[in-house]
C-alpha positions as CSV (number, residue, x, y, z in Angstrom):
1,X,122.8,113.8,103.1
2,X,119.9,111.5,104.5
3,X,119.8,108.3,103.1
4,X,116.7,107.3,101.1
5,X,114.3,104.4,102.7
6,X,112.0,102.4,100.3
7,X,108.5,101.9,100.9
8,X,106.2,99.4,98.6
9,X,102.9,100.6,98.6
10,X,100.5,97.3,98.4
11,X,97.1,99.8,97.3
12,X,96.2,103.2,97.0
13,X,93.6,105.2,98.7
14,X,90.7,107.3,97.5
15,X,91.3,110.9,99.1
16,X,88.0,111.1,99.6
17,X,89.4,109.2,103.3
18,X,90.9,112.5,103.9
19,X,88.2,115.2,102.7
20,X,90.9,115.1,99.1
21,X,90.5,114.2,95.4
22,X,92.9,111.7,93.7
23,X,94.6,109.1,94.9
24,X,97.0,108.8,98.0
25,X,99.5,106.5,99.6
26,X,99.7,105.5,103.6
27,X,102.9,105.6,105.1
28,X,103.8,104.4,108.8
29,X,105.0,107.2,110.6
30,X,107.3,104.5,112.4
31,X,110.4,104.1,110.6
32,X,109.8,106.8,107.6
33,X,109.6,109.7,110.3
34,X,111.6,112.9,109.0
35,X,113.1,110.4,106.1
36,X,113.3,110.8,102.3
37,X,111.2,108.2,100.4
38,X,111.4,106.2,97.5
39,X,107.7,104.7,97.3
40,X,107.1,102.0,94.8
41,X,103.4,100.9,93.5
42,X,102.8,98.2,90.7
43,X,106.1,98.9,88.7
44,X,106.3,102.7,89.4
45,X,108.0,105.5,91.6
46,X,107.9,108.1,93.4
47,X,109.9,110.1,95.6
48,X,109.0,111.8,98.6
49,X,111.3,114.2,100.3
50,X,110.0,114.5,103.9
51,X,107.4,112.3,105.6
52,X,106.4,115.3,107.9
53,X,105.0,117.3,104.6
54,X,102.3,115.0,104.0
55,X,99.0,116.3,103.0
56,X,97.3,114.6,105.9
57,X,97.2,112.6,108.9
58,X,95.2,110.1,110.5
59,X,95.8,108.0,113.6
60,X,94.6,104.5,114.3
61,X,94.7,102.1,117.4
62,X,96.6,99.3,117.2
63,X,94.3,96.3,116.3
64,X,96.1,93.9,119.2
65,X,95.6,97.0,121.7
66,X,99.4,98.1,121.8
67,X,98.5,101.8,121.7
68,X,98.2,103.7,117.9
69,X,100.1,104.3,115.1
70,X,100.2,107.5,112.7
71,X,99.9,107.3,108.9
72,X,100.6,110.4,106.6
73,X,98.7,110.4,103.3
74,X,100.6,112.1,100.6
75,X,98.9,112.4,96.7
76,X,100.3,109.5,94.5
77,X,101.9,111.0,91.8
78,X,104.4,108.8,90.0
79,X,105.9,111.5,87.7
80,X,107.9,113.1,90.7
81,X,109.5,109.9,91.1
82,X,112.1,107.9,89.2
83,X,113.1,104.4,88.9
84,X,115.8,102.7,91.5
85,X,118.2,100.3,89.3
């Protein structure tokens, strides 16, 4: 069984970044790559079981020039979740 990784979302997104309605949480593909997720956002939850199902992704260059990064958008839906004692 994979263990679950936490992830604090600091803001939400608009989908209308990625062509979507609602709102959606970033996540780094660096470090959450094939993991489950517990993703936490001003007191609630939500789990998400694989970071390679998101509903989009977008890649960025590095602001210091170190290459790019990936982030995969996924719809923020606190309901699915459940909160971590």
């Amino acid at each position: 069984m994979k263990t679950i990784k936490h992830y604090r979302a600091m803001t939400l997104f608009s989908g209308s970044v990625i062509g979507k309605t609602g709102f959606y949480v970033a996540i780094p593909e660096k470090g959450f790559k094939g993991s489950k997720i517990m993703v936490e956002h001003d007191g609630e939850y939500m789990q998400i079981e694989n970071w390679l199902k998101a509903d989009a992704f977008r890649r960025f260059p590095d602001k210091w020039g170190r290459g790019t990064y990936t982030l995969g958008y996924f719809k923020w839906n606190p309901d699915l979740g459940m909160a971590v004692a």
